[in-house]
N, CA, C and O of each residue as an XYZ file, in Angstrom:
476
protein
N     127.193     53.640     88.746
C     125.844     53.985     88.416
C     125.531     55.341     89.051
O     125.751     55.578     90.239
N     125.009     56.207     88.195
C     124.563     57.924     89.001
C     123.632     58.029     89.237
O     122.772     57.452     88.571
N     123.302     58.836     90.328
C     121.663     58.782     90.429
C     120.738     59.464     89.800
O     121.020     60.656     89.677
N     119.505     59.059     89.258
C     118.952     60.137     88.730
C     118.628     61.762     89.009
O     118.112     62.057     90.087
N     118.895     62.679     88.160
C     119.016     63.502     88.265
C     117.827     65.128     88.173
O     117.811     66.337     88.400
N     116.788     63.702     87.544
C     115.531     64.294     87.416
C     114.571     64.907     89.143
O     114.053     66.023     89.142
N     114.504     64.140     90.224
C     113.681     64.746     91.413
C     114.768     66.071     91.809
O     114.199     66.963     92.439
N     116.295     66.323     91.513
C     117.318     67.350     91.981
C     116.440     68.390     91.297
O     116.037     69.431     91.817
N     116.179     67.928     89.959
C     116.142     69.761     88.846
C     114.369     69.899     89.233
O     113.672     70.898     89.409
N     114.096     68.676     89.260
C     112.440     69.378     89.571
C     112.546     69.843     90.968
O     111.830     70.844     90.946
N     112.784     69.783     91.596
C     113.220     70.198     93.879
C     113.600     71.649     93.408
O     112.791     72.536     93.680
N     114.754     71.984     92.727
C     115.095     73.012     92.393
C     114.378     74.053     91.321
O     114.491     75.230     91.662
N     113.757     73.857     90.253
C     112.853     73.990     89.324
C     111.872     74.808     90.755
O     112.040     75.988     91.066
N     110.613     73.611     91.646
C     109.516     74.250     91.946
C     110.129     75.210     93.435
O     109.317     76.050     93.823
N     111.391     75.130     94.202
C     111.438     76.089     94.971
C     112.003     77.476     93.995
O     112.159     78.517     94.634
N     112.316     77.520     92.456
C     112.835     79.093     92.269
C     111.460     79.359     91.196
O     111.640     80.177     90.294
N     110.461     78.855     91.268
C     109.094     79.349     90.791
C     108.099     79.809     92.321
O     107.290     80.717     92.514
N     108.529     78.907     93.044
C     107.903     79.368     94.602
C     108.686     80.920     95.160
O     108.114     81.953     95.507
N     109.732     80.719     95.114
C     110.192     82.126     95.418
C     110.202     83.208     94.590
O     110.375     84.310     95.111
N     110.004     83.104     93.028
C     110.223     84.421     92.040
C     108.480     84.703     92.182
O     108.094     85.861     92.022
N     107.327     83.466     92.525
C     106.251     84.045     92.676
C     105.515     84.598     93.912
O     104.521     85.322     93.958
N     106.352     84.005     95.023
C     106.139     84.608     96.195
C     106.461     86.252     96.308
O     105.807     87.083     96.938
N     107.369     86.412     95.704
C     108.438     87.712     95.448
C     107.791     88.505     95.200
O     107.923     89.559     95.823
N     106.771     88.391     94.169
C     106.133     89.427     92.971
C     104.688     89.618     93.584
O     104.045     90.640     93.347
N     104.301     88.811     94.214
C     103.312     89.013     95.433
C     103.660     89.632     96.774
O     102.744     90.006     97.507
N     104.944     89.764     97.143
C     105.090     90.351     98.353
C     105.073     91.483     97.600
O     104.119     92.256     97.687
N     106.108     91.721     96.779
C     106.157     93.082     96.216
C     104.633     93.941     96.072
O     104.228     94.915     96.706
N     104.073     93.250     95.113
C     102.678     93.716     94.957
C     102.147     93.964     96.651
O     102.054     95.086     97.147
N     101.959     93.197     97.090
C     101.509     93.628     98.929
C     102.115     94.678     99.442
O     101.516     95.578    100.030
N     103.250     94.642     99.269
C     103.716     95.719    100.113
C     103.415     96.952     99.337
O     103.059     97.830    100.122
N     103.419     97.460     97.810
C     103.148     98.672     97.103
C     101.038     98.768     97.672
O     100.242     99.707     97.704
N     100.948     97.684     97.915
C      99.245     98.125     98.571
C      99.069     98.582     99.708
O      98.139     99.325    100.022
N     100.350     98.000    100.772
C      99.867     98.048    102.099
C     100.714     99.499    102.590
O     100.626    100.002    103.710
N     101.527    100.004    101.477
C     102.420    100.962    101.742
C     101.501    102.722    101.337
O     101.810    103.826    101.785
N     100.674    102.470    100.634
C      99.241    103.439     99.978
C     100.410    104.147     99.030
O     100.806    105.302     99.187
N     100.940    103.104     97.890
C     101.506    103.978     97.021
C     100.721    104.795     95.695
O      99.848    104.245     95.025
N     101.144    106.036     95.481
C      99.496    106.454     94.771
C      99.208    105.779     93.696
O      98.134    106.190     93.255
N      99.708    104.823     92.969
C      99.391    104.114     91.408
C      98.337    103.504     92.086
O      97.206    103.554     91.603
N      98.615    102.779     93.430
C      97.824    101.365     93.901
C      96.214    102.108     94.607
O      95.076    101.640     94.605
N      96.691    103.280     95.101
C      95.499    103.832     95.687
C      94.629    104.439     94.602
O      93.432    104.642     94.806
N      95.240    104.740     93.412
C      94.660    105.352     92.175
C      93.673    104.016     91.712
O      92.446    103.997     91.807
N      94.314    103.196     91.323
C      93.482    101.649     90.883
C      92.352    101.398     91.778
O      91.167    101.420     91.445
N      92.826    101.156     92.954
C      91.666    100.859     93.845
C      90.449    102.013     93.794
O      89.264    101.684     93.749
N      90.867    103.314     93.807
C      89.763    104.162     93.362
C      89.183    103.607     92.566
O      88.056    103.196     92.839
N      89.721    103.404     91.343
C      89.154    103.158     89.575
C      88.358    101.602     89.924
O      87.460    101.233     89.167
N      88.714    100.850     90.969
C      87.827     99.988     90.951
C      86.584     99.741     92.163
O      85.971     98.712     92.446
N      86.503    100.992     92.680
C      85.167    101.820     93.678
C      85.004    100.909     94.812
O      83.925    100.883     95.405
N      86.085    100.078     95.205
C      85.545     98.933     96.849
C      85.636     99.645     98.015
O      85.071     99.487     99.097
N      86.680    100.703     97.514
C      87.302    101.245     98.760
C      88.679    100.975     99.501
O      89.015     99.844     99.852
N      89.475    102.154     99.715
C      90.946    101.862    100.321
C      90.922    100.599    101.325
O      91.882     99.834    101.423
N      89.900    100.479    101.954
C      89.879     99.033    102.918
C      89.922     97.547    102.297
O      90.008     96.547    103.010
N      89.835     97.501    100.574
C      89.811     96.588     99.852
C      91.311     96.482     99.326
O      91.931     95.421     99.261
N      91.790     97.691     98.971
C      93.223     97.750     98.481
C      94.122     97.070     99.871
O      94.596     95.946     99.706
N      94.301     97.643    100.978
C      94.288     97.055    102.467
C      94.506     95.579    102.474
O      95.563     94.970    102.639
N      93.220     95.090    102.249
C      92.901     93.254    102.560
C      93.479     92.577    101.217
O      94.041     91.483    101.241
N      93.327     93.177    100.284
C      93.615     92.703     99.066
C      95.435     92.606     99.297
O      96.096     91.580     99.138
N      96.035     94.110     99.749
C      97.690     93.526    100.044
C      98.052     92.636    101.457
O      99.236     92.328    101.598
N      97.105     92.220    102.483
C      97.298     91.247    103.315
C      97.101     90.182    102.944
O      97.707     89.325    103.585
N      96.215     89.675    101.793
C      95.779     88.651    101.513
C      96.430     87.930    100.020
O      96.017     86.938     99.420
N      97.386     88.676     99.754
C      98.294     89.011     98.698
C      99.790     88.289     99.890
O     100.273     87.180    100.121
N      99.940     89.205    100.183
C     101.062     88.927    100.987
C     101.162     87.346    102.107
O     102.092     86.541    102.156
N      99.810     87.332    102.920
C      99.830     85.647    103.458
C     100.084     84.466    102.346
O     100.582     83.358    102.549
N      99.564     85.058    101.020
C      99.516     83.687    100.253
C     100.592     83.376     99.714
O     100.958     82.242     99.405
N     101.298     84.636     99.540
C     102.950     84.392     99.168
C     103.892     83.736    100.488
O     104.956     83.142    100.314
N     103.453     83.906    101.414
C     104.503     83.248    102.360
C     103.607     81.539    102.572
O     104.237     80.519    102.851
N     102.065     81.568    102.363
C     102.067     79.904    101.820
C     103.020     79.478    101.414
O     103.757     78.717    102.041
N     103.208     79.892    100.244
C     104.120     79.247     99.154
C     105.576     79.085     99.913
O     106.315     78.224     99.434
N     105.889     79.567    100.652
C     106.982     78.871    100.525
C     107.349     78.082    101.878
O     108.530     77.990    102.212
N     106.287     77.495    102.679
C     106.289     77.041    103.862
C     105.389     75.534    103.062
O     104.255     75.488    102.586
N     106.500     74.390    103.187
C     106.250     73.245    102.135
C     104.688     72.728    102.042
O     104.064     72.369    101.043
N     104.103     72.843    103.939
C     103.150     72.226    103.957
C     102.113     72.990    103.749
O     101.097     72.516    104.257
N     101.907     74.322    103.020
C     100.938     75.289    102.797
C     101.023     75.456    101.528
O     100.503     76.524    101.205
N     101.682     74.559    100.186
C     102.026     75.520     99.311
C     100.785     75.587     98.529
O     100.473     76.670     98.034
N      99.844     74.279     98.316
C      99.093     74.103     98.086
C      97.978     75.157     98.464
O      97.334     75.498     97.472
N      97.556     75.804     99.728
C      96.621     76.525    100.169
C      97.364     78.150     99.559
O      96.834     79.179     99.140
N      98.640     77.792     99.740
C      98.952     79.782     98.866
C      98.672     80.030     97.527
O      98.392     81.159     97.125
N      98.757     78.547     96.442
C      98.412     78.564     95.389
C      96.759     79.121     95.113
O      96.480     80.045     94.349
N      95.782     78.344     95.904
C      94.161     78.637     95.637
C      94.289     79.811     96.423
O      93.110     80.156     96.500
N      94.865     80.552     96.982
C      94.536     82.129     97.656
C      95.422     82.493     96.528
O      94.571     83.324     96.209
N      95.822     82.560     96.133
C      96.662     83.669     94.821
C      96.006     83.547     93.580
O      95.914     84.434     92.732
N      95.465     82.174     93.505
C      94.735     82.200     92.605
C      93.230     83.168     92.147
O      92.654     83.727     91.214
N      93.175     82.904     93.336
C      91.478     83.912     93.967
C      91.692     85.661     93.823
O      90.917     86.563     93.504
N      93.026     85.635     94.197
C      93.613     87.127     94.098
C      93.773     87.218     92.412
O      92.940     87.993     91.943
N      94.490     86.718     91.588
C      94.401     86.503     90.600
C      92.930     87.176     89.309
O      92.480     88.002     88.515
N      92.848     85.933     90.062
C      91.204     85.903     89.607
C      90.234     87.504     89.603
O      89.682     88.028     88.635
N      90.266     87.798     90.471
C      90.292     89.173     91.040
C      91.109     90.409     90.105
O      90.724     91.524     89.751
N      92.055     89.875     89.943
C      92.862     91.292     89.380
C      92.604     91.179     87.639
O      92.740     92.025     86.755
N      92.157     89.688     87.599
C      91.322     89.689     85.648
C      90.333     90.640     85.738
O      90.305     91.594     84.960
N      89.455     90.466     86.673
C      88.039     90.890     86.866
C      88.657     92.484     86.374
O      88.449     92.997     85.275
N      89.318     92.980     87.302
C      89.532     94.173     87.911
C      90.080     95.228     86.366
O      89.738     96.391     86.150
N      90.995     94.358     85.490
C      91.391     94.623     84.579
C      90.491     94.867     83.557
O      90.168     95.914     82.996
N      90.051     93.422     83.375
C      89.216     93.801     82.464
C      87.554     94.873     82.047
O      86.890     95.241     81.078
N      87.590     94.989     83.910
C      86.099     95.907     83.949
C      87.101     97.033     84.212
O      87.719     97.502     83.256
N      87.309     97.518     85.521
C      87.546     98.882     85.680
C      88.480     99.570     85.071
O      88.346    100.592     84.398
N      89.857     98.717     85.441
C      91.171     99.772     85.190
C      91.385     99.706     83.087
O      92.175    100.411     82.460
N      90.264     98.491     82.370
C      90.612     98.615     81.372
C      91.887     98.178     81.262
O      92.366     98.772     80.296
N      92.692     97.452     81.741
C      94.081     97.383     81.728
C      95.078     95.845     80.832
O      94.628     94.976     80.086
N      95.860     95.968     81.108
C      97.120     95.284     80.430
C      96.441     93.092     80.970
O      97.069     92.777     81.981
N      95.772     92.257     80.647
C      96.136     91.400     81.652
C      96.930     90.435     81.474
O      96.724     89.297     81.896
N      98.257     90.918     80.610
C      99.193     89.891     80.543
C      99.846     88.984     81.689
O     100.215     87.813     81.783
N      99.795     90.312     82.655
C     100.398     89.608     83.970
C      99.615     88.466     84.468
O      99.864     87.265     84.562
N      98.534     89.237     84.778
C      98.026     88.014     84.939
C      97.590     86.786     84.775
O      97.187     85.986     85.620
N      97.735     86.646     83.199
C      97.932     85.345     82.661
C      99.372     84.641     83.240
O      99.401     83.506     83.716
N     100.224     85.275     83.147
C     101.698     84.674     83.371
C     101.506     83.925     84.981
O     101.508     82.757     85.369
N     101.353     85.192     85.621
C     101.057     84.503     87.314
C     100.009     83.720     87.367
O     100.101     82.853     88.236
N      99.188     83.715     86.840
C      98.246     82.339     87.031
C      98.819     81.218     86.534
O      98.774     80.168     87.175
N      99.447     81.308     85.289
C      99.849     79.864     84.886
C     101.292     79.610     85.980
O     101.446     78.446     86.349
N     101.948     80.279     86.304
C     102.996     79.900     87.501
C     102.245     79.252     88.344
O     102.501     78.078     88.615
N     101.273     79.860     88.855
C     100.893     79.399     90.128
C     100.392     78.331     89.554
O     101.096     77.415     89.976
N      99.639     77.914     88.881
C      99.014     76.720     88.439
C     100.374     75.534     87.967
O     100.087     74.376     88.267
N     101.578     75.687     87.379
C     102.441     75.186     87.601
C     102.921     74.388     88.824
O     103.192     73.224     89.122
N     102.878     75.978     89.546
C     103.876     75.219     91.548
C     102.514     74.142     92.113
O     102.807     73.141     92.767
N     101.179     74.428     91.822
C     100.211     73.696     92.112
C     100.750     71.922     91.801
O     101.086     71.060     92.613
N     100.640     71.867     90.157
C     101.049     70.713     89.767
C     102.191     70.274     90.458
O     101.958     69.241     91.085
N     103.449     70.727     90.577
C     104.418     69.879     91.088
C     104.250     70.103     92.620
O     105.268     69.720     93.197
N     103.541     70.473     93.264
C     103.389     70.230     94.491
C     102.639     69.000     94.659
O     102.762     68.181     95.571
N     101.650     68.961     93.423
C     100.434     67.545     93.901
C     101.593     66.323     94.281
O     102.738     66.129     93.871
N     100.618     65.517     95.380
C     101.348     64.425     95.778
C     100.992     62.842     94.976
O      99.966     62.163     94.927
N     102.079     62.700     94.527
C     102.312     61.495     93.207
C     101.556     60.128     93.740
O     101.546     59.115     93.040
């Protein structure tokens, strides 16, 4: 008799959605916290001030390392989400911009959410 094979691919499944979305959030943090000019250009275009671009890549960056510390993943999901949330806003008023991404990363994160809930 084999064992089921279904809790292996989901274990594996939500840690390489936790790390490809942690990833793309550090990344993003660090191009904020580094004052690269695209990121300092945006933050202009959306008038808070370089001290927002700043908190926005610290607060970017803590929520990605939620995610992958088991008993936080839950709390990195609703802070990325909030960031998220934020970068629709941001798109759709100031920069005028693309918000495919951010559909994609929200529904990830809303994904690792679900298989994190406890059954």
């Amino acid at each position: 008799m084999s064992a089921n094979p279904a809790p292996l691919a989901r274990t594996i499944i939500f840690w390489v959605l936790r790390l490809l979305v942690a990833a793309a959030f550090l990344a993003a943090a660090g191009l904020k916290l580094t004052g690269q000019p695209h990121m300092v250009e945006e933050f202009g275009k959306i008038a808070l001030g370089q001290g927002f671009r700043i908190a926005t890549g610290v607060i970017e960056g803590a929520g990605a390392l939620l995610l992958l510390y088991p008993r936080s993943v839950l709390a990195g999901v609703a802070v990325l989400l909030c960031v998220d949330a934020g970068a629709l806003v941001a798109q759709l008023g100031p920069l005028h911009g693309d918000v495919k991404h951010v559909f994609v990363l929200g529904a990830l994160l809303l994904v690792i959410g679900w298989l994190a809930r406890r059954d």
